[in-house]
Backbone as numpy.savetxt, mean C-alpha at the origin, in Angstrom:
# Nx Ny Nz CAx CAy CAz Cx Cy Cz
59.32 13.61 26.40 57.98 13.29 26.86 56.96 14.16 26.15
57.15 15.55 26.01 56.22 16.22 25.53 56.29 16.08 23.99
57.32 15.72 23.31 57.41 14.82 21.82 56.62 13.97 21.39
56.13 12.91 22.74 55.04 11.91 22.75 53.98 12.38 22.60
53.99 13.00 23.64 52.63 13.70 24.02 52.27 13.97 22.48
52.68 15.29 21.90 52.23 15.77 20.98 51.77 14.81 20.00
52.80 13.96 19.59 52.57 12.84 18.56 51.35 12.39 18.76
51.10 12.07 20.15 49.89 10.97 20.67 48.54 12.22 20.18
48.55 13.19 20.19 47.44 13.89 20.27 47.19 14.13 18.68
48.79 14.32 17.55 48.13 14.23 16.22 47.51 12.76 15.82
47.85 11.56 16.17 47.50 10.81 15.97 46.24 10.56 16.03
45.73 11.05 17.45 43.92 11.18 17.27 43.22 12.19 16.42
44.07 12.64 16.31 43.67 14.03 14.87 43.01 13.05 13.99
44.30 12.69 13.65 43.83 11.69 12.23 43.46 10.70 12.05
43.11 10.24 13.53 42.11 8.80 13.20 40.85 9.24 13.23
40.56 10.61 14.42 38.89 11.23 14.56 38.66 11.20 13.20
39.39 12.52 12.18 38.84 12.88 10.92 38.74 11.74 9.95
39.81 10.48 9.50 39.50 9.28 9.49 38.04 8.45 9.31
38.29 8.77 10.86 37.03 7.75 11.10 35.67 8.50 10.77
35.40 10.25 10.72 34.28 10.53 10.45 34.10 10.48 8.67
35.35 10.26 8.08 35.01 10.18 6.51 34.52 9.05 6.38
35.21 7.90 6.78 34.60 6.94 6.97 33.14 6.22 7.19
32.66 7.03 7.75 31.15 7.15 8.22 30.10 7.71 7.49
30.98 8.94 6.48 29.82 9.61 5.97 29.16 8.95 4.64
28.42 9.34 4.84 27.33 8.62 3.59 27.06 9.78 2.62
27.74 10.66 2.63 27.90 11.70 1.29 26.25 12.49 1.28
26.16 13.18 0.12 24.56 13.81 0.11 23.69 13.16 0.33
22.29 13.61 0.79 21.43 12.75 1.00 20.08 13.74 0.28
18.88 12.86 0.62 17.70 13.27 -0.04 16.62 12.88 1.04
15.35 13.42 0.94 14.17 12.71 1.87 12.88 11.92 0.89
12.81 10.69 1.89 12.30 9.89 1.09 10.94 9.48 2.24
9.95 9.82 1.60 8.56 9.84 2.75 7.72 8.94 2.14
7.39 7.53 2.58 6.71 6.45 2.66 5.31 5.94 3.04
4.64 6.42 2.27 3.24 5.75 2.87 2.29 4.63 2.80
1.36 4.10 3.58 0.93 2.74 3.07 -0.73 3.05 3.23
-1.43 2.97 2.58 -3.02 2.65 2.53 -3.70 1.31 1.41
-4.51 1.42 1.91 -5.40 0.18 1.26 -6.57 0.03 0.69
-6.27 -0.65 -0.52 -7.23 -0.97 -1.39 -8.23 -2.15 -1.09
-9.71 -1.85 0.04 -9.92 -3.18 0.61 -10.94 -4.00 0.04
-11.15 -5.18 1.00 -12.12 -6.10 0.89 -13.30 -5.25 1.52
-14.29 -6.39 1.22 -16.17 -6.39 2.28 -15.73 -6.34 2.69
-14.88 -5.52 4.09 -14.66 -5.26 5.49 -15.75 -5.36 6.31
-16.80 -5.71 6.52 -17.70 -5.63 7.17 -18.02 -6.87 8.05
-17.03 -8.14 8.09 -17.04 -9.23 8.52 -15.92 -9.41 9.34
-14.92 -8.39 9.11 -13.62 -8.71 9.97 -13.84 -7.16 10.93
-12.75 -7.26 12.02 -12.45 -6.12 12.56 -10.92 -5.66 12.53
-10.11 -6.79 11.71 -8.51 -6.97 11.86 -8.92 -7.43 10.47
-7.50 -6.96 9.74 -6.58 -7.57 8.22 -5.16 -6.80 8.51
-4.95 -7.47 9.41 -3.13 -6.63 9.79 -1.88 -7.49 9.10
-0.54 -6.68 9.01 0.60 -7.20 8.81 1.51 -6.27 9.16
2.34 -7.03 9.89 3.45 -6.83 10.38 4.87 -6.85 9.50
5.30 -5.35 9.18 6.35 -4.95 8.58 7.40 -4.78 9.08
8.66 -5.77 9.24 9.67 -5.75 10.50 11.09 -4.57 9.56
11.13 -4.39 8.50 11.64 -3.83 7.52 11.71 -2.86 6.30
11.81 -2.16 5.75 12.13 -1.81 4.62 13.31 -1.25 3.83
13.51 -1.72 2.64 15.10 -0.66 1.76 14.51 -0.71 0.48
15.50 -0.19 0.22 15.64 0.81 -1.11 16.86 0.74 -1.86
16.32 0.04 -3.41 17.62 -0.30 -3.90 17.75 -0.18 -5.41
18.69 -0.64 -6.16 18.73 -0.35 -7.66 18.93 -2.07 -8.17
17.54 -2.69 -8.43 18.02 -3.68 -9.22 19.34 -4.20 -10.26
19.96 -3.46 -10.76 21.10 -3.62 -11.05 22.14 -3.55 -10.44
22.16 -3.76 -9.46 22.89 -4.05 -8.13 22.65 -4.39 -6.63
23.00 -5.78 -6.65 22.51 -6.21 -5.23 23.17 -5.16 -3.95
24.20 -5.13 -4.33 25.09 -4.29 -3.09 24.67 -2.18 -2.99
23.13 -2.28 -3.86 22.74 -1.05 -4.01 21.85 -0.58 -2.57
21.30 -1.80 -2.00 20.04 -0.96 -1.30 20.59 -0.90 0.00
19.94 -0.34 0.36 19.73 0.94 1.74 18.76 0.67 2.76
19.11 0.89 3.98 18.18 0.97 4.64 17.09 1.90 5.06
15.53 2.24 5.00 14.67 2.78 5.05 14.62 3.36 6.67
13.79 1.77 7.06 13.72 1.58 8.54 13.36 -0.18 8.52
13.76 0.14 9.91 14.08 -1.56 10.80 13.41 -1.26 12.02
12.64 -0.88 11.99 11.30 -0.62 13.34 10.36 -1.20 12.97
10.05 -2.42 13.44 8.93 -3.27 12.92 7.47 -2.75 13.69
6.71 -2.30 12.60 5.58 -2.08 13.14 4.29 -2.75 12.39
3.39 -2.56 13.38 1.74 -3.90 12.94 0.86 -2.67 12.59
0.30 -3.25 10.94 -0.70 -2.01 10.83 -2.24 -2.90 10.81
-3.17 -2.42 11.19 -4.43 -3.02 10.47 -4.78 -2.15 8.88
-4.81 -3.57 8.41 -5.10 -2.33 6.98 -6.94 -2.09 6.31
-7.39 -2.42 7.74 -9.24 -2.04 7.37 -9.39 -0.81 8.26
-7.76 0.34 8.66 -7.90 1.45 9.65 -7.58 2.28 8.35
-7.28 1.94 6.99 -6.45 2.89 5.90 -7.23 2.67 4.98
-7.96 3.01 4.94 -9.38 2.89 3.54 -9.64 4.38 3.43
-10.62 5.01 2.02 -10.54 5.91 1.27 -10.01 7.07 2.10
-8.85 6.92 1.29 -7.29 7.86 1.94 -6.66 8.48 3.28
-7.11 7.51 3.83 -6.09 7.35 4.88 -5.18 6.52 4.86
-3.62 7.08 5.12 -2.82 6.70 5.26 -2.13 6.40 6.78
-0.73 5.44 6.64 -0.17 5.30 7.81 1.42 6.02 7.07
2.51 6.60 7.70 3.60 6.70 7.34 4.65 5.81 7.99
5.23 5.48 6.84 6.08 3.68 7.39 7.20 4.59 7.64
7.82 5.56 6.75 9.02 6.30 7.05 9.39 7.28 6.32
9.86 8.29 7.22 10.42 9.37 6.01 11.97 9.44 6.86
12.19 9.53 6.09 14.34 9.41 6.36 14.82 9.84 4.72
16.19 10.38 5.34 17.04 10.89 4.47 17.70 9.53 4.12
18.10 9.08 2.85 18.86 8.00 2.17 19.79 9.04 1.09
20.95 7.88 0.82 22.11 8.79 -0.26 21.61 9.01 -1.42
22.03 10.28 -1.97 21.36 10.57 -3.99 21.41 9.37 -4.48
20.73 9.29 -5.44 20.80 8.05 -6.19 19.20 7.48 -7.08
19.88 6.36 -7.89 18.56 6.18 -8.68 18.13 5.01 -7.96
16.58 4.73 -7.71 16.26 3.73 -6.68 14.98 2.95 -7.60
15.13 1.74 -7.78 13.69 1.32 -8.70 13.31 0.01 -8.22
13.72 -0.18 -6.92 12.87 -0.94 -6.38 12.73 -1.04 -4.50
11.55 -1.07 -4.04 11.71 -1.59 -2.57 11.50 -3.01 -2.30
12.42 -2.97 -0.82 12.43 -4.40 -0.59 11.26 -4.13 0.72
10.67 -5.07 1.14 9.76 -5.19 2.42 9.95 -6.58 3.01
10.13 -6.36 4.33 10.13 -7.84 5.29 9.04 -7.63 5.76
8.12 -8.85 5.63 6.96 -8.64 6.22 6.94 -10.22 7.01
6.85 -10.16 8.17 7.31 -11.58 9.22 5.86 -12.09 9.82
4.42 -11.26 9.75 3.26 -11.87 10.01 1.80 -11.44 9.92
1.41 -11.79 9.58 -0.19 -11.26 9.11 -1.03 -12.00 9.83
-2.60 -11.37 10.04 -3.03 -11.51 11.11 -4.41 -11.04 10.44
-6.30 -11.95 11.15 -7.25 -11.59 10.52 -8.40 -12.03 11.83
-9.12 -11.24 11.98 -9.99 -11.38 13.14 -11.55 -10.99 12.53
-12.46 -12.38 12.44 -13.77 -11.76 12.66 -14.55 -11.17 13.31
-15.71 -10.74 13.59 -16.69 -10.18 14.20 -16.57 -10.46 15.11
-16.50 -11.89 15.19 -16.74 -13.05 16.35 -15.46 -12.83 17.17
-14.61 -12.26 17.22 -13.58 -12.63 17.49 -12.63 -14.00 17.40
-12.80 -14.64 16.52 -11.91 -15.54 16.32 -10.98 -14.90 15.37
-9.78 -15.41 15.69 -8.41 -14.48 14.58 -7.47 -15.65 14.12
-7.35 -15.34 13.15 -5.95 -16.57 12.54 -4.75 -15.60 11.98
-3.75 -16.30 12.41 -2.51 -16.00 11.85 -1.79 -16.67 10.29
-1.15 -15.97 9.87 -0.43 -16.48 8.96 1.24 -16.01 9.21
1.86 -16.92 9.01 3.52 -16.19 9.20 4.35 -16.58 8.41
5.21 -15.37 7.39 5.71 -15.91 6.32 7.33 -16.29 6.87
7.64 -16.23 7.97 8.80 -16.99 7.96 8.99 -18.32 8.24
8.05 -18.98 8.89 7.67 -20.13 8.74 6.64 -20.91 6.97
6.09 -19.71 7.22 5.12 -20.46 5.58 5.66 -19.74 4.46
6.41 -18.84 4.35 6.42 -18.62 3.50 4.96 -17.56 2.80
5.33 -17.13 1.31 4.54 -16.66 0.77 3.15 -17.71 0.28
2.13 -17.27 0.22 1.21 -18.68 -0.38 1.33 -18.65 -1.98
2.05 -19.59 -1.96 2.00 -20.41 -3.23 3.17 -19.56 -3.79
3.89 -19.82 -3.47 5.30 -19.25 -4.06 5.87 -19.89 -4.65
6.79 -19.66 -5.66 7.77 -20.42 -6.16 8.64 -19.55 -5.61
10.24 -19.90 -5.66 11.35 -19.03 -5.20 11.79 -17.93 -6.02
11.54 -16.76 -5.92 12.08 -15.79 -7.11 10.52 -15.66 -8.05
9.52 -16.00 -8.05 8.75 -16.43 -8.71 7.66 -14.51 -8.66
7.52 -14.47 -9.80 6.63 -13.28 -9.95 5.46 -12.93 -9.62
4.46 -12.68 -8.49 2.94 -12.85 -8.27 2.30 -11.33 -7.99
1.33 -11.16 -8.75 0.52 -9.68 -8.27 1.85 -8.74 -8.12
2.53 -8.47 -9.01 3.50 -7.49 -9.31 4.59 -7.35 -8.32
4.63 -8.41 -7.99 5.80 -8.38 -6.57 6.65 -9.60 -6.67
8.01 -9.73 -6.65 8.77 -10.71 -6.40 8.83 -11.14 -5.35
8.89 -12.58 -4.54 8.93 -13.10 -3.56 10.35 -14.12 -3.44
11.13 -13.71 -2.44 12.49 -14.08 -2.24 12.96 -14.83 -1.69
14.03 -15.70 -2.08 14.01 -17.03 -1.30 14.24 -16.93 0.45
14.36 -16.07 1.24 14.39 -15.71 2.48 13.01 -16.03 2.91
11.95 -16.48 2.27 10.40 -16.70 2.60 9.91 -15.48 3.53
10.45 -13.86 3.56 10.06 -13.36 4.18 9.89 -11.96 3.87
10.97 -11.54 2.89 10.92 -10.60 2.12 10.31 -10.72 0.80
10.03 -9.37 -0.10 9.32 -9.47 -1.04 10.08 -7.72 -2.06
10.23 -8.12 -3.14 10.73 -6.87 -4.04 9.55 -6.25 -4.91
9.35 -4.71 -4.95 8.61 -4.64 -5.78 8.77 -3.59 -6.76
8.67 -3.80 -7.90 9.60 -3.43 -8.81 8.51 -1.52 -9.31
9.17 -0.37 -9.37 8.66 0.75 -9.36 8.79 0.70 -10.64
7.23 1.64 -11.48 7.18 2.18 -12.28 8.22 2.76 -13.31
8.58 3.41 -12.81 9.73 4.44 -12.91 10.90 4.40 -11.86
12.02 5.10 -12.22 13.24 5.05 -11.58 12.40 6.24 -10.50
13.10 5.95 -9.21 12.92 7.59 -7.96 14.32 7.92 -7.83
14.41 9.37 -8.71 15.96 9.59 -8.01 15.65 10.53 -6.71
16.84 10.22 -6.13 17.12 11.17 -4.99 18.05 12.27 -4.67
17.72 13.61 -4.89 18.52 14.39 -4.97 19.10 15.33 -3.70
20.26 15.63 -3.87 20.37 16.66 -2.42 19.28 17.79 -2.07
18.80 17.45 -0.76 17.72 18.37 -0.41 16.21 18.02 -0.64
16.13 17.70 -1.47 14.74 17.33 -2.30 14.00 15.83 -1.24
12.38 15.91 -1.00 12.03 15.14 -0.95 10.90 14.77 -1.82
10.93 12.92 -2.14 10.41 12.29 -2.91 9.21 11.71 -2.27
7.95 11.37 -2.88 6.83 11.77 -1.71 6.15 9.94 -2.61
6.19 8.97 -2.05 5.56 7.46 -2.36 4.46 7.30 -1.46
3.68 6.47 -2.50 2.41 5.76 -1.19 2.33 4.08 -1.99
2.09 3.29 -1.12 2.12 1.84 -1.19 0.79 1.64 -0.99
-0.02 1.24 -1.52 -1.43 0.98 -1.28 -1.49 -0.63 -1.94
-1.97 -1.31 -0.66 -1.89 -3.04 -0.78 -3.55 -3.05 -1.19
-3.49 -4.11 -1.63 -4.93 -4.63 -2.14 -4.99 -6.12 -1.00
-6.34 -5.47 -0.20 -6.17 -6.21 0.65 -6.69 -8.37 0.40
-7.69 -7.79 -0.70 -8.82 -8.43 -1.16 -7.70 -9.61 -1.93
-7.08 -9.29 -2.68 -5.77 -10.20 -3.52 -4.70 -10.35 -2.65
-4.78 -10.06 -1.21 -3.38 -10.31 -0.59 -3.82 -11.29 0.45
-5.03 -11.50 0.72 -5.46 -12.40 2.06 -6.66 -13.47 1.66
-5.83 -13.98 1.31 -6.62 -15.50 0.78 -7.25 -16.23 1.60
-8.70 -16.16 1.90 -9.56 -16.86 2.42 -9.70 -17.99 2.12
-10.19 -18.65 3.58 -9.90 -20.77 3.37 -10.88 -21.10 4.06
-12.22 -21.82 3.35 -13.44 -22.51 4.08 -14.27 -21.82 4.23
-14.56 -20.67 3.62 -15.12 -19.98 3.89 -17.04 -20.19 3.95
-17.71 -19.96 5.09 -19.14 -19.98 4.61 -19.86 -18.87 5.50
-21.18 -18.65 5.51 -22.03 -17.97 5.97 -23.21 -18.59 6.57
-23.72 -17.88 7.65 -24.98 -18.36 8.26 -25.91 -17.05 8.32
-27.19 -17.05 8.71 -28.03 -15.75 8.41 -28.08 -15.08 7.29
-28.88 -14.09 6.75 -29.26 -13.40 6.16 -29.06 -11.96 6.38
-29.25 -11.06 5.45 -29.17 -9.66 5.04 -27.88 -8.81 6.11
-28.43 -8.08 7.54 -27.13 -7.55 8.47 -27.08 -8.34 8.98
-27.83 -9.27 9.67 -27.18 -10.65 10.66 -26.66 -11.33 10.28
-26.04 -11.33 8.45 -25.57 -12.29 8.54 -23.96 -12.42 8.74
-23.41 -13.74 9.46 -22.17 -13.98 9.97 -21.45 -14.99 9.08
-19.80 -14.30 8.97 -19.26 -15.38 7.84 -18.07 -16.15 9.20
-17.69 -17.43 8.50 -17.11 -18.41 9.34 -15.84 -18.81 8.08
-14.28 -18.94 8.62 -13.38 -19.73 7.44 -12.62 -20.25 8.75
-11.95 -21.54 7.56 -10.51 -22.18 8.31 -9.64 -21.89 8.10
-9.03 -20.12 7.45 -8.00 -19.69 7.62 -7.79 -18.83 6.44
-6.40 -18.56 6.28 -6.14 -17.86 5.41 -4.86 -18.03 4.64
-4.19 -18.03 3.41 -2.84 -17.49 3.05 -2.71 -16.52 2.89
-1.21 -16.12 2.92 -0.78 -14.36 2.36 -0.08 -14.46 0.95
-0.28 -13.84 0.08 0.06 -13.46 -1.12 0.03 -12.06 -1.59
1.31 -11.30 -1.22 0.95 -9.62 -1.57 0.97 -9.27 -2.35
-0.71 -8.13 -2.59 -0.44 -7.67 -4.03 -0.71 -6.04 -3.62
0.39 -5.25 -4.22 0.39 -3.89 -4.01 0.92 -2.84 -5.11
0.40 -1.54 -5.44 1.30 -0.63 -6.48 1.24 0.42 -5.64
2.51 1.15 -6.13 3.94 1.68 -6.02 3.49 3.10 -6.44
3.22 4.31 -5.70 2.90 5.86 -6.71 3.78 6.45 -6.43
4.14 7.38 -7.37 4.95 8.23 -6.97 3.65 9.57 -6.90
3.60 10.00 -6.05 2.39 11.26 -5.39 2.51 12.44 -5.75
3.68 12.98 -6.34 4.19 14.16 -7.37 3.36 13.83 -8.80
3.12 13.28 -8.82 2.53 12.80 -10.99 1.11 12.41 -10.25
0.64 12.53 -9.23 -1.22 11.25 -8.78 -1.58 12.44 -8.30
-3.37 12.41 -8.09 -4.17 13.04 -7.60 -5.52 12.17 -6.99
-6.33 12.91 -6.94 -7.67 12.06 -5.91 -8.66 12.36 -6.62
-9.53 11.01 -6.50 -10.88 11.15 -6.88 -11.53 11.11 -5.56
-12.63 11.34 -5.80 -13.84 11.14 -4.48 -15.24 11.55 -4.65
-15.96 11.40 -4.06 -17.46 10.94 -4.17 -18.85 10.42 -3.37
-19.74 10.58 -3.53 -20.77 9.80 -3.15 -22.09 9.14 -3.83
-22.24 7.33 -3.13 -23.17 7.21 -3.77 -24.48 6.56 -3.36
-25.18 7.42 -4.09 -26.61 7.25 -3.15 -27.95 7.16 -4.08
-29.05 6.81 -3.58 -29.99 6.37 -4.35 -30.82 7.59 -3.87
-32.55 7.69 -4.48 -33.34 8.63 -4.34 -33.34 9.40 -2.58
-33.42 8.30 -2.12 -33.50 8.78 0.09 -32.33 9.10 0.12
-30.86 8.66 -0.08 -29.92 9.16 0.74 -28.85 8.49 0.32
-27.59 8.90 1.06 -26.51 7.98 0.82 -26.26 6.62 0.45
-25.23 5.49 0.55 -25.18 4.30 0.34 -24.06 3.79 1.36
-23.66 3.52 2.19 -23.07 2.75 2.60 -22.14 1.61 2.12
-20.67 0.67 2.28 -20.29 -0.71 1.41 -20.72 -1.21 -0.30
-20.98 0.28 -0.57 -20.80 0.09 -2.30 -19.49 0.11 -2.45
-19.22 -1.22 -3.81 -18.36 -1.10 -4.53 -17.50 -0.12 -5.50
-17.09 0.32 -5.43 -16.35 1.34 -6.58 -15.03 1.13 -7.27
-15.47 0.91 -8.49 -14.47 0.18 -9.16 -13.31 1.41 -9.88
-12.23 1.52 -10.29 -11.15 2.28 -10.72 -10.44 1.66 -12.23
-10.94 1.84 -13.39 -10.85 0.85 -14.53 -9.51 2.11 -15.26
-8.71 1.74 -15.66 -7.65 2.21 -16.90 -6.80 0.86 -17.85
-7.25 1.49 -18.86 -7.42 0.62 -20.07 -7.69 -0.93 -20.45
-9.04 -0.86 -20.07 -10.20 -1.70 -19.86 -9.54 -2.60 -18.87
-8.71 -2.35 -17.59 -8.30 -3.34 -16.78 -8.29 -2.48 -15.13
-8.95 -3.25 -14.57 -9.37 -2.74 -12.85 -8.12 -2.23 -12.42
-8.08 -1.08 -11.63 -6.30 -0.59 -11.66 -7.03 -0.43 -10.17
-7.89 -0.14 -9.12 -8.30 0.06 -7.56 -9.43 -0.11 -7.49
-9.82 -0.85 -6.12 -10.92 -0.66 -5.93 -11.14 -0.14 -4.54
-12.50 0.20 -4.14 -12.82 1.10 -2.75 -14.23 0.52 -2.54
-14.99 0.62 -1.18 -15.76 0.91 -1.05 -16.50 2.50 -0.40
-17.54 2.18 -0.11 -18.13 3.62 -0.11 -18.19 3.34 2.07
-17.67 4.63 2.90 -17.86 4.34 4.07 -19.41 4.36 4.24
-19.68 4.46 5.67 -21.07 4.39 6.69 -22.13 5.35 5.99
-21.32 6.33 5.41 -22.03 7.88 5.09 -22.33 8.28 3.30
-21.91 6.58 2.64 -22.13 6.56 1.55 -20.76 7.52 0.89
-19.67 7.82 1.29 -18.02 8.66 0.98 -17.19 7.44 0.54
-16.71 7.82 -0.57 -15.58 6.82 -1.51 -14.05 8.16 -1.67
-13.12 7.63 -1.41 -11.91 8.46 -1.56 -10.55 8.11 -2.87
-10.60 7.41 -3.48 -9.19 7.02 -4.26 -8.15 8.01 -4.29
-7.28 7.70 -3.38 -6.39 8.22 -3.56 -4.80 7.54 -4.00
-3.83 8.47 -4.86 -2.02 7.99 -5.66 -2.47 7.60 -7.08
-3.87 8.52 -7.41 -3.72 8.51 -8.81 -2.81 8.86 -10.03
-2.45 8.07 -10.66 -1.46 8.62 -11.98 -2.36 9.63 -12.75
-1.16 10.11 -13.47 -2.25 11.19 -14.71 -2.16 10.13 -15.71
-3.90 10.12 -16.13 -3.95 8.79 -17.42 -5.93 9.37 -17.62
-6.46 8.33 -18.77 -7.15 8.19 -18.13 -8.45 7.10 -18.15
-9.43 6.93 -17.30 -10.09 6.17 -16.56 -11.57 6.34 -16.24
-12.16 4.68 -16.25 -13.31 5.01 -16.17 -13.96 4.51 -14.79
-14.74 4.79 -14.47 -15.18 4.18 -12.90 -16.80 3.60 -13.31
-16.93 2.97 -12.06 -18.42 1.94 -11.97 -18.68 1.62 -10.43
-19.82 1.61 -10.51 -20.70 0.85 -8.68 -21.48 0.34 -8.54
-21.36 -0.55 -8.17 -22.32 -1.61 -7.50 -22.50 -1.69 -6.22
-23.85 -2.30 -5.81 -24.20 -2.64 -4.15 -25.77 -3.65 -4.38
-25.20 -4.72 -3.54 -25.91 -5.84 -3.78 -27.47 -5.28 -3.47
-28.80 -5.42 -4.15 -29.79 -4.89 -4.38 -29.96 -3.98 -5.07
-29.32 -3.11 -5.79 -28.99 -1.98 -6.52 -28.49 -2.10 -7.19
-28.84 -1.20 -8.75 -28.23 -1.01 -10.26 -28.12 0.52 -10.13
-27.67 0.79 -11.40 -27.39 1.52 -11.71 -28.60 2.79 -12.12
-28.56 3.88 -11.87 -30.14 4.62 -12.33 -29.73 4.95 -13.84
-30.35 4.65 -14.78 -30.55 5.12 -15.94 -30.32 6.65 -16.50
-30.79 7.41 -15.19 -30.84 8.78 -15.09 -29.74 9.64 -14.04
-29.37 10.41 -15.31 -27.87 11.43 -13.64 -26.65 10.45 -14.18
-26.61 9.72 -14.84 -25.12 9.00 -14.59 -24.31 9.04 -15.59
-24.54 10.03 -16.66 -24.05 10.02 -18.02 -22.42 10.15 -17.68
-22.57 11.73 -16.94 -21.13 12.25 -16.27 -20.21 11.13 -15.70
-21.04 10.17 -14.76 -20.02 9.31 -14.26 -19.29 8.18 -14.79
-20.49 8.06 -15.30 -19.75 6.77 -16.63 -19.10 6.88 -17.83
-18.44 7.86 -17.95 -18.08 8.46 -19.35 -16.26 7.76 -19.11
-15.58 8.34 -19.91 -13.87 8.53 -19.91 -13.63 9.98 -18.64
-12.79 10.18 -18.08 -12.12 10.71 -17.19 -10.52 11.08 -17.37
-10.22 12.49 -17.43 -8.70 12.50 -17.25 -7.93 13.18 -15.52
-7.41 12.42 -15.05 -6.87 12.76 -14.24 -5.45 13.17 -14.60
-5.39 14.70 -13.55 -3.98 15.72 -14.31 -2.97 15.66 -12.38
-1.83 15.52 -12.95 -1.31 15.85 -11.71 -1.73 16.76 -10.73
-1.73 16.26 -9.40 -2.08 17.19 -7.89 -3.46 17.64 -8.43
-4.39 16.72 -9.15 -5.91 17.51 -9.19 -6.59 16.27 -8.81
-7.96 16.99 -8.42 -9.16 16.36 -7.76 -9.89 16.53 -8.43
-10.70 15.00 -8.70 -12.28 15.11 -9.26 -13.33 14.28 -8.28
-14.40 14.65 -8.92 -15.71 14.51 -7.71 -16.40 13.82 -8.86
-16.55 12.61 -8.37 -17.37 11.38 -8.90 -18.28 11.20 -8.47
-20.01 11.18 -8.38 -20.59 10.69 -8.04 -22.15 10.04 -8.83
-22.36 8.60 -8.16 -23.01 8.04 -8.48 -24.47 7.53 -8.40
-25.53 7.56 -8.69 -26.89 7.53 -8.39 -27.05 5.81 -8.83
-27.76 5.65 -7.57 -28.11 4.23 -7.68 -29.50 3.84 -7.59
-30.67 3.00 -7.89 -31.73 2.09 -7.44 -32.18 1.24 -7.17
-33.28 0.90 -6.57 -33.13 -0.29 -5.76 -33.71 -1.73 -7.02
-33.24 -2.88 -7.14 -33.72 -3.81 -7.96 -35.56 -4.00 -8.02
-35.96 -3.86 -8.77 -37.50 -4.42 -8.01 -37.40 -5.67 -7.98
């Protein structure tokens, strides 16, 4: 009996240790995820949300590569993440490895005017707008699951033991939420815009925040600040972000690469002043983890 016994007790020996090799997922690394936005005239909506039920992390050269991030589906508004504010989708440890692309499930998007009227869009029923299957749009693959979307990184992110790798996802809200019917009634602040809906089509880039830095700024005419100016983000003669300026006339760009770049602003009634703007309008180099201070002088049209 006590022969058994014993037997019975190595036996769980070696299924416990077994079963915990089994389990382990070997070294790991930290991988910290962020999302902000590159927006529209926000000044007509109070909502541009989507709902992220997913994310992984994988090596295009192998389907059986990616990983799970997180599977906590959460709803962001993305007119709450404008000049640099962020939301964090996830930071989790994943296994070493080379990773060059994320996957995202995104299951519904969502847009509310002034007025409160809101429309939905839902890509598991619709799909992406205007998709083909596998089909390439605004730097993102869209997958025949009509719900997920791949987007292919710059560069490889490896992941090393110990080390964390620091990403920000900044969607362009303006190219991702396709307005339908759109018109207007009133003039100058009263005036109110009206549509019959919307598609989703995501368009977003990928930083790695170790190699980017921040610009920021203000722009204002002779009295004072500016408010919903445009600010454009140009590298090699092609729009790479855009921002507007908040309530207080403050513009932020932030997950700049080191490259470099020229900027511009506009605001409907207003040019550019002739005078003060040499500095801003010139070439620009942005150097890793540095900040520059942009700012712009504007006047009013006569």
């Amino acid at each position: 009996m006590k022969t058994i016994k014993y037997l019975f007790i190595a036996f769980l020996a070696i299924a416990t240790i077994s079963c915990s090799k089994d389990n382990s997922v070997g070294p790991t690394g930290t991988l910290s995820l962020k999302l902000t936005d590159a927006p529209m005239h926000y000044n007509q909506f109070t909502n541009a949300s989507v709902t992220i039920d997913k994310i992984e992390m994988g090596n295009s050269a192998s389907a059986n590569s990616f990983v799970m991030v997180t599977n906590t589906a959460m709803t962001y508004n993305m007119l709450d993440l404008v000049n640099g504010i962020t939301k964090t989708l996830a930071s989790t440890e994943i296994p070493v490895g080379n990773y060059n692309m994320i996957r995202l499930f995104i299951s519904d998007t969502q847009m509310t005017l002034k007025d409160g009227t809101t429309f939905n869009y839902n890509m598991s029923q619709n799909g992406f707008s205007g998709s083909g299957m596998g089909m390439m749009q605004n730097g993102v693959a869209l997958n025949n699951d009509k719900k997920s979307i791949d987007i292919q990184l710059d560069q490889m992110l490896t992941i090393t033991t110990g080390n964390m790798s620091d990403y920000l996802m900044d969607m362009n809200v303006a190219d991702s939420f396709n307005l339908e019917g759109v018109s207007f009634t009133g003039t100058g602040a009263g005036m109110m815009m009206s549509m019959s809906g919307f598609t989703f089509t995501p368009s977003m880039r990928v930083v790695d925040m170790t190699n980017a830095g921040t610009i920021n700024g203000t722009i204002h005419d002779a009295t004072g600040n500016l408010p919903n100016a445009t600010v454009t983000l140009m590298h090699n003669n092609t729009v790479y972000t855009t921002t507007h300026t908040d309530a207080n006339g403050n513009y932020t760009f932030i997950g700049i690469p080191q490259g470099t770049y020229t900027m511009s602003a506009e605001l409907d009634g207003y040019t550019m002043n002739p005078v003060g703007n040499d500095q801003s309008m010139g070439e620009m180099t942005m150097m890793a983890n540095g900040t520059l201070s942009v700012n712009f002088i504007m006047m009013p049209v006569n």
